[in-house]
N, CA, C and O atoms as a GROMACS GRO file, in nm:
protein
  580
    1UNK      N    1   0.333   0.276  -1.251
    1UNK     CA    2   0.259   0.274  -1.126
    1UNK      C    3   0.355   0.310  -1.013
    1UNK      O    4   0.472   0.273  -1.028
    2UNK      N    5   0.332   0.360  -0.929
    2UNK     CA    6   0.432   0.491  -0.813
    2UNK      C    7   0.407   0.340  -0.683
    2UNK      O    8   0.369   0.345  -0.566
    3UNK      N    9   0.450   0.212  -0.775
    3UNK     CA   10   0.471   0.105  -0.618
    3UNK      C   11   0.615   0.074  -0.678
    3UNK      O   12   0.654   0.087  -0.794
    4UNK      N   13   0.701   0.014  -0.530
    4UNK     CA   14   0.783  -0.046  -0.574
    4UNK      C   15   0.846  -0.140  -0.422
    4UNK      O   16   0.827  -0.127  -0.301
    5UNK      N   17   0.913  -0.217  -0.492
    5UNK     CA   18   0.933  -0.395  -0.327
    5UNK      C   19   1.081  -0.260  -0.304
    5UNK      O   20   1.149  -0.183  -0.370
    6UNK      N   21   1.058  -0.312  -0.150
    6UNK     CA   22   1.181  -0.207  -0.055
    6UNK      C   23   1.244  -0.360   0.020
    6UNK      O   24   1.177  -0.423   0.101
    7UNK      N   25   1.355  -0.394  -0.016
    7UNK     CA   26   1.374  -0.503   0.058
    7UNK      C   27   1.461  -0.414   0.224
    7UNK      O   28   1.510  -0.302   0.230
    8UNK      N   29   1.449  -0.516   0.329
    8UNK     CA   30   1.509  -0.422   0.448
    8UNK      C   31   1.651  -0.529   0.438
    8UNK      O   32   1.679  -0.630   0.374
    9UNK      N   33   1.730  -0.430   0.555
    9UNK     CA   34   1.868  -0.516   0.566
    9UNK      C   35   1.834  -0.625   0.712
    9UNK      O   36   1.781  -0.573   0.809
   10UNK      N   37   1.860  -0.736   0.714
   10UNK     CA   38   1.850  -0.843   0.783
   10UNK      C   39   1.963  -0.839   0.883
   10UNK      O   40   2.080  -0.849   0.846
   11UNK      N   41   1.927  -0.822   1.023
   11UNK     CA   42   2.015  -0.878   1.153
   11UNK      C   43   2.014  -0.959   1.222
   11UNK      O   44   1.905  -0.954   1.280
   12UNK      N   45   2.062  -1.028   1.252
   12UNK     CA   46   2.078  -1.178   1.320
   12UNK      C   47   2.194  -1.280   1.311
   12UNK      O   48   2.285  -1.296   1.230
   13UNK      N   49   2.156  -1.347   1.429
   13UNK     CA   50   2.267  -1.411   1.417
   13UNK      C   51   2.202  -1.530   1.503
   13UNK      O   52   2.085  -1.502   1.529
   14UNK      N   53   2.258  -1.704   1.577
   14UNK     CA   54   2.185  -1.782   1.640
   14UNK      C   55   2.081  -1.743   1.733
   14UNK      O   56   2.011  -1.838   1.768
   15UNK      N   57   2.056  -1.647   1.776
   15UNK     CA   58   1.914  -1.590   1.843
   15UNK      C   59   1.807  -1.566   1.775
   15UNK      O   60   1.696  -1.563   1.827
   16UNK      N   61   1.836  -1.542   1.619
   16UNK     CA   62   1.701  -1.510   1.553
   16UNK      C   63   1.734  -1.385   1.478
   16UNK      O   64   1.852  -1.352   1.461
   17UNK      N   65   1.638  -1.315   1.432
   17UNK     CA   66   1.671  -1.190   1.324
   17UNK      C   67   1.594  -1.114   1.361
   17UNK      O   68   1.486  -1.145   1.412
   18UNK      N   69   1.641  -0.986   1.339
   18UNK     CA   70   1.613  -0.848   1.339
   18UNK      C   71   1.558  -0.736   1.221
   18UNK      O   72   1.660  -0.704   1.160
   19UNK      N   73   1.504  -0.702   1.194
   19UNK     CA   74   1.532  -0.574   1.077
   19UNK      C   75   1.422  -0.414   1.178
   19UNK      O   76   1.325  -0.398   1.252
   20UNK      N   77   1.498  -0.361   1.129
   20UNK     CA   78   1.491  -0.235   1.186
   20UNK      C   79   1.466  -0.123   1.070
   20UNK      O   80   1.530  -0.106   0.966
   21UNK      N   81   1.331  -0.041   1.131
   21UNK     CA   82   1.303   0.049   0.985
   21UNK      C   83   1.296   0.208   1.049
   21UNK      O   84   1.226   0.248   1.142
   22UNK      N   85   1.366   0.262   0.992
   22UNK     CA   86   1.407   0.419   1.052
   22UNK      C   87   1.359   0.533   0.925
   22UNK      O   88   1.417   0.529   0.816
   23UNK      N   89   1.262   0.620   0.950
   23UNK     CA   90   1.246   0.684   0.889
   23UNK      C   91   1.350   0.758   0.781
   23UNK      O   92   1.467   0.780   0.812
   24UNK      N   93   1.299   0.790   0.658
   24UNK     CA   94   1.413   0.879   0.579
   24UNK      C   95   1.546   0.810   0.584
   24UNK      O   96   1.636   0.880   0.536
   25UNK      N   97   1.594   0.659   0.640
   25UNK     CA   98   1.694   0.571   0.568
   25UNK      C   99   1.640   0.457   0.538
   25UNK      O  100   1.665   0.420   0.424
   26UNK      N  101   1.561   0.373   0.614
   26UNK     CA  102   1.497   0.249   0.548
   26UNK      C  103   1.399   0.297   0.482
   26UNK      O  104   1.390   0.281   0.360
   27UNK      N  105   1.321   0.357   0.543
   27UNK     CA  106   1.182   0.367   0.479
   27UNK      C  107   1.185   0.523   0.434
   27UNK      O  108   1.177   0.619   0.512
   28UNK      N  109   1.198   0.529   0.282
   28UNK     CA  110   1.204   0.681   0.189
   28UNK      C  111   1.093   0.780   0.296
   28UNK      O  112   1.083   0.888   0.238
   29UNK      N  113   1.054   0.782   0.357
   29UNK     CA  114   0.965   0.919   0.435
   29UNK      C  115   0.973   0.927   0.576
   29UNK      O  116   1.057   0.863   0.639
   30UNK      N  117   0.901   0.993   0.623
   30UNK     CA  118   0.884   1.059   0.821
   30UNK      C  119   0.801   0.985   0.834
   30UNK      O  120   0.692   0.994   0.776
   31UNK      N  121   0.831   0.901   0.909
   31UNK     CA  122   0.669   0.863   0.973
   31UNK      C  123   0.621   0.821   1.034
   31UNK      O  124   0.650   0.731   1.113
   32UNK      N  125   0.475   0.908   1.005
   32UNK     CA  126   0.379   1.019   1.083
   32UNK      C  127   0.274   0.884   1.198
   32UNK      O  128   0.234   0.900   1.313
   33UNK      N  129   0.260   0.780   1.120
   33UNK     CA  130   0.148   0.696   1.141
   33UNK      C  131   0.193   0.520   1.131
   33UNK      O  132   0.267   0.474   1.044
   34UNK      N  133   0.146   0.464   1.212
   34UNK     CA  134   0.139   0.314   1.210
   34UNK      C  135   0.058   0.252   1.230
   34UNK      O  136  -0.009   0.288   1.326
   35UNK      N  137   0.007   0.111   1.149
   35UNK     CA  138  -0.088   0.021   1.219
   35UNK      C  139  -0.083  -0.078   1.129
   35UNK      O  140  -0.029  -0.075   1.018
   36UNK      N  141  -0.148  -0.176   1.186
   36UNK     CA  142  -0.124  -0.317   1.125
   36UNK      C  143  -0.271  -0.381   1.164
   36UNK      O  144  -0.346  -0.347   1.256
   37UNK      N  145  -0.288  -0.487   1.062
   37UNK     CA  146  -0.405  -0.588   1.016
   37UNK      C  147  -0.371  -0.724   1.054
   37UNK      O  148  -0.272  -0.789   1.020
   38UNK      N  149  -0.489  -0.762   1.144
   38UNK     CA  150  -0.478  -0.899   1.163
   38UNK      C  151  -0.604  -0.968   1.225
   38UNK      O  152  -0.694  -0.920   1.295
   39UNK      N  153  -0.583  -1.107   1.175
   39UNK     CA  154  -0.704  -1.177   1.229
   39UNK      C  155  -0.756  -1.136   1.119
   39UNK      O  156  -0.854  -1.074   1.161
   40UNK      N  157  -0.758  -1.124   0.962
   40UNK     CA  158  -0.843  -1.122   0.884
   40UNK      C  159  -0.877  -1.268   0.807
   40UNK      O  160  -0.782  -1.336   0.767
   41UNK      N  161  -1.002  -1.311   0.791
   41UNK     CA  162  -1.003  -1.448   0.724
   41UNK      C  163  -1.026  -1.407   0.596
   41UNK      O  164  -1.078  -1.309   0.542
   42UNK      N  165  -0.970  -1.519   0.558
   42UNK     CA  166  -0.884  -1.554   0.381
   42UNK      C  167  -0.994  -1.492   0.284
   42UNK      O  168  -0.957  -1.409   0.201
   43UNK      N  169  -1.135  -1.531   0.293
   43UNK     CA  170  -1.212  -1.453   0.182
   43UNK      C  171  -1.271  -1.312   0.190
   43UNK      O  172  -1.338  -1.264   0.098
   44UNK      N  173  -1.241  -1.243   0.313
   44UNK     CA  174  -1.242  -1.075   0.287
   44UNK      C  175  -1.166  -1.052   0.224
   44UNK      O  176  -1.072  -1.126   0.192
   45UNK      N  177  -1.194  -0.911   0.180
   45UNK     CA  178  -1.121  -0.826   0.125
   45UNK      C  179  -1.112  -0.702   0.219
   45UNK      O  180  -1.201  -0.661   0.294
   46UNK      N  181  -0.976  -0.646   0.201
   46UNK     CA  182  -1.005  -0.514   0.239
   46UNK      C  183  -0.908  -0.390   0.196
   46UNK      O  184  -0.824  -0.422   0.111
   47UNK      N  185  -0.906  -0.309   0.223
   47UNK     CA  186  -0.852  -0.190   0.149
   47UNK      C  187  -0.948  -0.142   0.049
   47UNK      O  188  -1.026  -0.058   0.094
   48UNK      N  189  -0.962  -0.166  -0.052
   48UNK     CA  190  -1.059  -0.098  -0.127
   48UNK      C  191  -1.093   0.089  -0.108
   48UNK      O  192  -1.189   0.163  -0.092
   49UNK      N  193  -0.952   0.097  -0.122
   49UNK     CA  194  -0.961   0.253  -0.154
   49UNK      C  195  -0.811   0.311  -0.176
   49UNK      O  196  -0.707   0.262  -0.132
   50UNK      N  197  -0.826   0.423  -0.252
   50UNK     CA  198  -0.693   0.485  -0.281
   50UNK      C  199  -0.676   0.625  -0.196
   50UNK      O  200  -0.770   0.676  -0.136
   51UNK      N  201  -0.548   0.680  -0.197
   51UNK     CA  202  -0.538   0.774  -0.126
   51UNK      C  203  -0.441   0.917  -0.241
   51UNK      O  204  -0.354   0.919  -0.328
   52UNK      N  205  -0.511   0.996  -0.181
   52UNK     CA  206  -0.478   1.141  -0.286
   52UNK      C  207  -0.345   1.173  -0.263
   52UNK      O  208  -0.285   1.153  -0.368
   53UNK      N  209  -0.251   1.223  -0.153
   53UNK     CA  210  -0.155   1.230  -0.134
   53UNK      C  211  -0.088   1.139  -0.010
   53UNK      O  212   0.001   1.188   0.060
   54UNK      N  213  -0.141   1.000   0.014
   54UNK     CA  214  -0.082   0.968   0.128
   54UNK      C  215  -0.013   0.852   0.088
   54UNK      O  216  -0.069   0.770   0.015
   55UNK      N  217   0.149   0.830   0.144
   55UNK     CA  218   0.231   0.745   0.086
   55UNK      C  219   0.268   0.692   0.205
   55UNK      O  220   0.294   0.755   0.307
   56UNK      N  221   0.270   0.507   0.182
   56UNK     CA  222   0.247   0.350   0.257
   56UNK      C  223   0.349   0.317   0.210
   56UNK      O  224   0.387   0.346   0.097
   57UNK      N  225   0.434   0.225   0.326
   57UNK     CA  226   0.546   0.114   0.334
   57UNK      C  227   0.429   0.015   0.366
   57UNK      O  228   0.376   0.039   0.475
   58UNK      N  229   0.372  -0.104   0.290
   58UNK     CA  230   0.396  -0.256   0.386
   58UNK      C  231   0.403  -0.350   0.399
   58UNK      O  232   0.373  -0.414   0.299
   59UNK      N  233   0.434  -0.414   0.496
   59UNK     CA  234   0.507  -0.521   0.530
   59UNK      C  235   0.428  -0.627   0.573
   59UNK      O  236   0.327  -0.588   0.631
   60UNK      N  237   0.441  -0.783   0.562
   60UNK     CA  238   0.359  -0.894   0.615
   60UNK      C  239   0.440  -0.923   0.713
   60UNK      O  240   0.515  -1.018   0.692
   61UNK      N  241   0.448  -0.878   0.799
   61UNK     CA  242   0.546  -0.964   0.953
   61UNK      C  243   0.509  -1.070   0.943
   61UNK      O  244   0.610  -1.129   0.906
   62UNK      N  245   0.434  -1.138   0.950
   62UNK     CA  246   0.411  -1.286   0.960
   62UNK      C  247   0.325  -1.300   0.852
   62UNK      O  248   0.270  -1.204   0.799
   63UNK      N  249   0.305  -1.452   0.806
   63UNK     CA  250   0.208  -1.480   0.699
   63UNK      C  251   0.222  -1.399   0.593
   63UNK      O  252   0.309  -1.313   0.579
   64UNK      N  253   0.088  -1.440   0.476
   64UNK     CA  254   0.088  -1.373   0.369
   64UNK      C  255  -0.014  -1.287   0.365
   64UNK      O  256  -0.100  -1.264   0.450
   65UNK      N  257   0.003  -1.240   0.254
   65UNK     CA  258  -0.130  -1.152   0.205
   65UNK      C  259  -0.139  -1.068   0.030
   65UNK      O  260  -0.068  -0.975  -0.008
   66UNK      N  261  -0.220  -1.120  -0.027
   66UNK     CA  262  -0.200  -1.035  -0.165
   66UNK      C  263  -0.242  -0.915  -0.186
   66UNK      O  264  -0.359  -0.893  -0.155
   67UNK      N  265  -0.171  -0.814  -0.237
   67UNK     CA  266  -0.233  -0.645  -0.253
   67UNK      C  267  -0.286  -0.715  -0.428
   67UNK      O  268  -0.255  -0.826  -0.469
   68UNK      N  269  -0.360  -0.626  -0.492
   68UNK     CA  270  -0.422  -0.567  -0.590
   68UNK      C  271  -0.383  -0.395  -0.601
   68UNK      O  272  -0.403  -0.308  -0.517
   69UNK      N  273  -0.330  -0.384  -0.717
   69UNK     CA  274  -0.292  -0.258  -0.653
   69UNK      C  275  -0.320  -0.219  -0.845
   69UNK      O  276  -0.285  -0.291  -0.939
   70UNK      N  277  -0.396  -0.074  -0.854
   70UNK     CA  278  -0.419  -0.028  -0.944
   70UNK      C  279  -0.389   0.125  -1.004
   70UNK      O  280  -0.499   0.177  -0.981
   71UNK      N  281  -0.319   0.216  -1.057
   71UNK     CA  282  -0.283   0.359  -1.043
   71UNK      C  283  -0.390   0.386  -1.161
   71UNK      O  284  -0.352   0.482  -1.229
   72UNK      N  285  -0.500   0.338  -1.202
   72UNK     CA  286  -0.580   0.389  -1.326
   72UNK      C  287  -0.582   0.327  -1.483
   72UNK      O  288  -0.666   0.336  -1.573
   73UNK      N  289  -0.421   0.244  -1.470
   73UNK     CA  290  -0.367   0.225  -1.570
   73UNK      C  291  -0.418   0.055  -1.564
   73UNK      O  292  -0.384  -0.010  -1.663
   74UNK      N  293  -0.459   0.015  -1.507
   74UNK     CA  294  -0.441  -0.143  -1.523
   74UNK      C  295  -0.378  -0.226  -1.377
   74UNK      O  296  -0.270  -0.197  -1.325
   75UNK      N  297  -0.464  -0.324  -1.334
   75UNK     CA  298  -0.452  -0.395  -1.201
   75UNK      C  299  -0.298  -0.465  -1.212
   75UNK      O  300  -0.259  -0.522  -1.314
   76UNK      N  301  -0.210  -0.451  -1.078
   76UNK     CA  302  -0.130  -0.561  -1.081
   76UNK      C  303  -0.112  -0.614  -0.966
   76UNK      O  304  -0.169  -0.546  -0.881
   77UNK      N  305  -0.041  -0.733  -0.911
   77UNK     CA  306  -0.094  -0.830  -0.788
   77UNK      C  307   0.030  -0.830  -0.722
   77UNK      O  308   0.125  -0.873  -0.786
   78UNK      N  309   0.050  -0.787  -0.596
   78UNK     CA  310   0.171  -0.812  -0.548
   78UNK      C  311   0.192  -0.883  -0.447
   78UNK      O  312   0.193  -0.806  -0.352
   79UNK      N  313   0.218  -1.037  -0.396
   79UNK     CA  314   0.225  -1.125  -0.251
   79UNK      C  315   0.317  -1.065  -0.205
   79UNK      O  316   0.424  -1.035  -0.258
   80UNK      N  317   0.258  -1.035  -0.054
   80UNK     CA  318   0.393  -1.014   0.070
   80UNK      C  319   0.369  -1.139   0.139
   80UNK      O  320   0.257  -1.163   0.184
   81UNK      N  321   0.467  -1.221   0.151
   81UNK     CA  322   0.554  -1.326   0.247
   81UNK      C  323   0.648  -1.299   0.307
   81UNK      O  324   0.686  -1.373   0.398
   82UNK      N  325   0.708  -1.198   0.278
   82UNK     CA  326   0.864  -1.217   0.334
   82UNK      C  327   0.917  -1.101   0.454
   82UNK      O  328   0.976  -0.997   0.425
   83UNK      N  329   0.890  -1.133   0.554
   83UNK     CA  330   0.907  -1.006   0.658
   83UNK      C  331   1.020  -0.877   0.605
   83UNK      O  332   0.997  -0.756   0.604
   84UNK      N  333   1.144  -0.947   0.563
   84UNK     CA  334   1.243  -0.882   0.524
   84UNK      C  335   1.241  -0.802   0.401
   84UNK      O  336   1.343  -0.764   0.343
   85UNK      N  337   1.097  -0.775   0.356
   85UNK     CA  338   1.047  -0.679   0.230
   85UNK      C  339   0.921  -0.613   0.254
   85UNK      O  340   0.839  -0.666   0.329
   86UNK      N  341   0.893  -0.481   0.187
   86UNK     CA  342   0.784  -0.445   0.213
   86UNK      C  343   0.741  -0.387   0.046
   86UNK      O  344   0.817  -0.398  -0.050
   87UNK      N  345   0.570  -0.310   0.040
   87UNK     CA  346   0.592  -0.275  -0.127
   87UNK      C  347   0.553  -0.130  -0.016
   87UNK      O  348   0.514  -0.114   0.100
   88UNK      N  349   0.596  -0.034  -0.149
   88UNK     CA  350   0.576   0.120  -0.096
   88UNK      C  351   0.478   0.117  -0.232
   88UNK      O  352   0.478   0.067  -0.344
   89UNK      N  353   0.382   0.219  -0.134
   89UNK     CA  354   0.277   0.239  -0.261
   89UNK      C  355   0.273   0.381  -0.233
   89UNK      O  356   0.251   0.416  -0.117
   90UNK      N  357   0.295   0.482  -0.336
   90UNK     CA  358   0.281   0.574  -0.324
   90UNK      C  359   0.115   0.653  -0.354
   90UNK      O  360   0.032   0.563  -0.371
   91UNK      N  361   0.061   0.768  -0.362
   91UNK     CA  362  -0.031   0.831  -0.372
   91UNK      C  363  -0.111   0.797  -0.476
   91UNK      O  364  -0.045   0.762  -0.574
   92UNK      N  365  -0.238   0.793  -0.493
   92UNK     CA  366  -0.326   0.784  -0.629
   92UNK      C  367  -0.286   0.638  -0.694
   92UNK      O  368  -0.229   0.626  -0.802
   93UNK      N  369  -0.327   0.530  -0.606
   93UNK     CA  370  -0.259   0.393  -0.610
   93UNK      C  371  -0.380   0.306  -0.535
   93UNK      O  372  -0.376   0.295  -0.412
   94UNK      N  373  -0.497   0.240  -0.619
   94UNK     CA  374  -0.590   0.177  -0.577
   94UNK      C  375  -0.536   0.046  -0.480
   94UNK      O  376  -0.438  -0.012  -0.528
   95UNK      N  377  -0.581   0.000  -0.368
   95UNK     CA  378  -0.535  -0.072  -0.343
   95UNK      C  379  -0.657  -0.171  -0.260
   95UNK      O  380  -0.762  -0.123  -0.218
   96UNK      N  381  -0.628  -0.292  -0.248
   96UNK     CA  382  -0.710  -0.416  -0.255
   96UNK      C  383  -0.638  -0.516  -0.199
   96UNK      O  384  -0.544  -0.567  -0.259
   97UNK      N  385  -0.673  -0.552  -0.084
   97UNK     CA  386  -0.607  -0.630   0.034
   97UNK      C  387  -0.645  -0.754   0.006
   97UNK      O  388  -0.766  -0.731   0.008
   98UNK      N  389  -0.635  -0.894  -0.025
   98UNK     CA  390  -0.690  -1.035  -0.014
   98UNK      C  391  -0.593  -1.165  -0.010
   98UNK      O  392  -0.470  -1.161  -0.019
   99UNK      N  393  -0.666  -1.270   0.004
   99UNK     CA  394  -0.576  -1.412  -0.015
   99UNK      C  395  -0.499  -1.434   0.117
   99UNK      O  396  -0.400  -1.507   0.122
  100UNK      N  397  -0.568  -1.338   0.268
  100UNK     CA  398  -0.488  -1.340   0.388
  100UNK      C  399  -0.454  -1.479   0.422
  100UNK      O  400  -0.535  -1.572   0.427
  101UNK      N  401  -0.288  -1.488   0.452
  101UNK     CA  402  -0.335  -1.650   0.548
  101UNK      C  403  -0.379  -1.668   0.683
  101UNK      O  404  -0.437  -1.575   0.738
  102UNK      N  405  -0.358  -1.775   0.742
  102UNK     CA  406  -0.454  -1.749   0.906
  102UNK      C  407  -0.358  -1.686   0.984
  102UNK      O  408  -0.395  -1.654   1.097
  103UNK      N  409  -0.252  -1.663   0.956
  103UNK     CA  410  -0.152  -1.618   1.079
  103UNK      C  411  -0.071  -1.473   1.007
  103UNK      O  412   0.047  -1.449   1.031
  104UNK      N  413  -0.159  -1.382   0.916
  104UNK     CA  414  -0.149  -1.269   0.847
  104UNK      C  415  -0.131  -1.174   0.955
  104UNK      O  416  -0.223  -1.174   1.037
  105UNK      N  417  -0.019  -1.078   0.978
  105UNK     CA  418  -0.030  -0.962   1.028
  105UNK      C  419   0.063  -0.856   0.938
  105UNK      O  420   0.186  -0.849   0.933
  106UNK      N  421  -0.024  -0.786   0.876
  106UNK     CA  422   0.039  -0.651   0.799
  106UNK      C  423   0.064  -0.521   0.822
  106UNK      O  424  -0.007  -0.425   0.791
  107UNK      N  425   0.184  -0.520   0.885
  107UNK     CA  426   0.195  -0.379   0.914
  107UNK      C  427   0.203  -0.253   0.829
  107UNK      O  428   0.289  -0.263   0.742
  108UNK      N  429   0.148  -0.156   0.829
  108UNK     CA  430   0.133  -0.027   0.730
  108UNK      C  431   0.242   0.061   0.788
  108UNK      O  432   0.275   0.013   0.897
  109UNK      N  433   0.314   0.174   0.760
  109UNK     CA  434   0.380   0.302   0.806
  109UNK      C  435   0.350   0.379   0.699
  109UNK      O  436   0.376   0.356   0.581
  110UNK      N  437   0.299   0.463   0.742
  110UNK     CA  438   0.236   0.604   0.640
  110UNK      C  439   0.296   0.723   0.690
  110UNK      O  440   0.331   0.729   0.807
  111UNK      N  441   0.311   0.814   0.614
  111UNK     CA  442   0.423   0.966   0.567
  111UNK      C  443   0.322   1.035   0.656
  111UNK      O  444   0.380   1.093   0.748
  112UNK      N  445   0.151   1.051   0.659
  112UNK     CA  446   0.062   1.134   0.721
  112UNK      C  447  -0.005   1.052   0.813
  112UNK      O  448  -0.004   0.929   0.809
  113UNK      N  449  -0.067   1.127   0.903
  113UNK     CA  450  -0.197   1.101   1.018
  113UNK      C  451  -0.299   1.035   0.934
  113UNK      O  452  -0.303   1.008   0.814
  114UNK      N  453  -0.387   1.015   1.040
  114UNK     CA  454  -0.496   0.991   0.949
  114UNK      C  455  -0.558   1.114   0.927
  114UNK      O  456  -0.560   1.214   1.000
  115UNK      N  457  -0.626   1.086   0.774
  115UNK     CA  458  -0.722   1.186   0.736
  115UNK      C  459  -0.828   1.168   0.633
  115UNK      O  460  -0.789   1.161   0.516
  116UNK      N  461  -0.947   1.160   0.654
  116UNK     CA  462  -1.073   1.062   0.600
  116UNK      C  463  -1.045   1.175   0.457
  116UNK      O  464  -1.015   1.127   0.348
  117UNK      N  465  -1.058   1.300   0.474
  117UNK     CA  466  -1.057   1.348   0.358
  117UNK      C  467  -0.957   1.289   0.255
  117UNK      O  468  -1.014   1.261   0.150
  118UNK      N  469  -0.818   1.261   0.255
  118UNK     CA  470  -0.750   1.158   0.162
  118UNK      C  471  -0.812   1.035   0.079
  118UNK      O  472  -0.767   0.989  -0.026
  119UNK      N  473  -0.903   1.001   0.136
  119UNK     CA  474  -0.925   0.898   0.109
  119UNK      C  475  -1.030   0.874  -0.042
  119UNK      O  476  -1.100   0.973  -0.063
  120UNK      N  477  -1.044   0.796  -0.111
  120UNK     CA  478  -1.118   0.755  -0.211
  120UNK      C  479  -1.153   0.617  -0.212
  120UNK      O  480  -1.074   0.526  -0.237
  121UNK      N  481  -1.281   0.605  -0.183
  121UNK     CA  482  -1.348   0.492  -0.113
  121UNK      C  483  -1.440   0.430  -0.267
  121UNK      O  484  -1.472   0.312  -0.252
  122UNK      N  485  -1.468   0.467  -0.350
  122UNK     CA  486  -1.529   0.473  -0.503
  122UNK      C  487  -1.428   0.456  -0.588
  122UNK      O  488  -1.336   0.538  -0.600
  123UNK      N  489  -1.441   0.340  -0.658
  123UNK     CA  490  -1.332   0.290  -0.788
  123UNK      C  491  -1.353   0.348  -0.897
  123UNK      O  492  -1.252   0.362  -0.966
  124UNK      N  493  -1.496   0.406  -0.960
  124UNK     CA  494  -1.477   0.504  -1.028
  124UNK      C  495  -1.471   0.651  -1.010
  124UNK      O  496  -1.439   0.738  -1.090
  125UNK      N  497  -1.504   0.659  -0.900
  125UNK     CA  498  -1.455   0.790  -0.841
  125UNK      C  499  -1.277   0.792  -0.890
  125UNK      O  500  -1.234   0.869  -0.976
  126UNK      N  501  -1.209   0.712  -0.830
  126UNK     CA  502  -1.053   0.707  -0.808
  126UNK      C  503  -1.009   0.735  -0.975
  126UNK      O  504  -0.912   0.801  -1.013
  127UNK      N  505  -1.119   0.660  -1.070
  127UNK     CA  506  -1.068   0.651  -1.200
  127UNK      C  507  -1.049   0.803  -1.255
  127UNK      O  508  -0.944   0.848  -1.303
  128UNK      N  509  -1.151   0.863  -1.240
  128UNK     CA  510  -1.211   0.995  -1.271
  128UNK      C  511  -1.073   1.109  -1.222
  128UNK      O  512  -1.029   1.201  -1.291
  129UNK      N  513  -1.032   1.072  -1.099
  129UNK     CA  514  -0.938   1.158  -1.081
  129UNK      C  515  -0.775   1.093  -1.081
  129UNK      O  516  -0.683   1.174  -1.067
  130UNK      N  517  -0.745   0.951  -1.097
  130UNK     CA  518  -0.655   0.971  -1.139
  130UNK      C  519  -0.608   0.943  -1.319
  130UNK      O  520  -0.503   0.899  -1.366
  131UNK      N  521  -0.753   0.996  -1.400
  131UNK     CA  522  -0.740   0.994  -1.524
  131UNK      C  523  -0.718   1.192  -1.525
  131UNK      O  524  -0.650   1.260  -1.601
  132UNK      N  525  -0.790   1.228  -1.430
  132UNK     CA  526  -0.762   1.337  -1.475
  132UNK      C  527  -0.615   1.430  -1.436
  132UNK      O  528  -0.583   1.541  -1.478
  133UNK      N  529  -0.555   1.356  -1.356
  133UNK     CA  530  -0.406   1.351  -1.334
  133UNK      C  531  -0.314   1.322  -1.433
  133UNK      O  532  -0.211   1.387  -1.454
  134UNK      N  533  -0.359   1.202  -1.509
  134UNK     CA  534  -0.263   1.155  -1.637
  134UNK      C  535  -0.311   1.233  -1.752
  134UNK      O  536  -0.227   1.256  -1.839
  135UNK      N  537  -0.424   1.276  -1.766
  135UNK     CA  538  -0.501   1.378  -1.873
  135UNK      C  539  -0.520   1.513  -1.859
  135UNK      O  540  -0.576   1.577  -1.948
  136UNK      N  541  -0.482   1.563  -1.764
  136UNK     CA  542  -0.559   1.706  -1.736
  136UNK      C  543  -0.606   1.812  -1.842
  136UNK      O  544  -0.699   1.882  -1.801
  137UNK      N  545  -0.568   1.837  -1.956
  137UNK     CA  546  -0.706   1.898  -2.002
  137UNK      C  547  -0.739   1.818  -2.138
  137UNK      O  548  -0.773   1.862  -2.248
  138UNK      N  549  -0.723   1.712  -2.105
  138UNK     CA  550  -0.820   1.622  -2.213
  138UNK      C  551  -0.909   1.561  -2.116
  138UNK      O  552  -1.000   1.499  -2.171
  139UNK      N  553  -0.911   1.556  -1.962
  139UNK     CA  554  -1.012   1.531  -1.886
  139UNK      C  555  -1.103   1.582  -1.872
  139UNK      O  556  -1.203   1.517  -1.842
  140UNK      N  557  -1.110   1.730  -1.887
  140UNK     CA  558  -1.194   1.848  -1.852
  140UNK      C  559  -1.326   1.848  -1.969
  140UNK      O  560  -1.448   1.861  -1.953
  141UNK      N  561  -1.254   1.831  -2.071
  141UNK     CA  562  -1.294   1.816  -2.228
  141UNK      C  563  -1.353   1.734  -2.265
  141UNK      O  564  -1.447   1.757  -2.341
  142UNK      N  565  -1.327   1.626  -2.233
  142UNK     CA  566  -1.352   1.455  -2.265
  142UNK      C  567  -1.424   1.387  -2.084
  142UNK      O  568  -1.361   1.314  -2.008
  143UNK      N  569  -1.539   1.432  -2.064
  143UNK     CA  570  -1.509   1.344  -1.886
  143UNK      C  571  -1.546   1.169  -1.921
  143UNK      O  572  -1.587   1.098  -1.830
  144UNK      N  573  -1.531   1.128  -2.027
  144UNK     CA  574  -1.564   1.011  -2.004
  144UNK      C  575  -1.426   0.940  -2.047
  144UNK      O  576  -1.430   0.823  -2.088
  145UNK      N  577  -1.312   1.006  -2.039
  145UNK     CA  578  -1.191   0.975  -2.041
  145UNK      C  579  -1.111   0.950  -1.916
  145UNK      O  580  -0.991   0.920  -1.924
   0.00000   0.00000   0.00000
């Protein structure tokens, strides 16, 4: 699965701490886009969609929050608590936001703008094409593969 935990380097000293994220050295890409989630209560969900080529750093600045994160192959669960880490999820990577706590704010940094066309909002939609990514011409052949 194209995720993986990016821990950041920690600054501080008796005033409190710092971490600082700079494109193309902390965070592997340019980037294009920012925004962050908050004020979500604990039994939404959100995310519920994957993206075709668009690649995410993120981070829980405060509080928690659990991803669900799926590449076609099988669900796995990742908690962010820890400001000083983020998960990078790269492209064709279902993802599923829940378990917010009350004082959750998640910041995203993405490689692209926004663009609705990226997006895959249908879980078997997402399956369909990222089976036919891991299969390509046993997908064509087989579509219920």
């Amino acid at each position: 699965m194209d995720i993986a935990r990016i821990p950041f380097q920690i600054h501080g000293d008796s005033r409190g701490m710092l971490v600082a994220l700079e494109g193309m050295r902390d965070v592997p890409f340019d980037i294009r886009r920012v925004y962050y989630i908050f004020a979500t209560a604990d039994a939404v969900r959100r995310g519920q969609h994957a993206h075709r080529t668009l690649t995410q750093l993120a981070v829980a600045v405060r509080g928690s929050v659990t991803f669900l994160l799926d590449d076609g192959t099988g669900p796995a669960e990742v908690t962010l608590d820890d400001p000083a880490s983020g998960v990078l999820i790269g492209p064709m990577v279902w993802r599923e936001l829940h378990h917010f706590s009350e004082d959750c704010v998640v910041m995203v940094l993405a490689d692209q703008l926004y663009d609705p066309t990226d997006y895959i909002a249908d879980y078997e939609q997402f399956l369909q094409e990222a089976n036919a990514l891991t299969f390509p011409g046993v997908a064509a052949a087989w579509p219920g593969r």
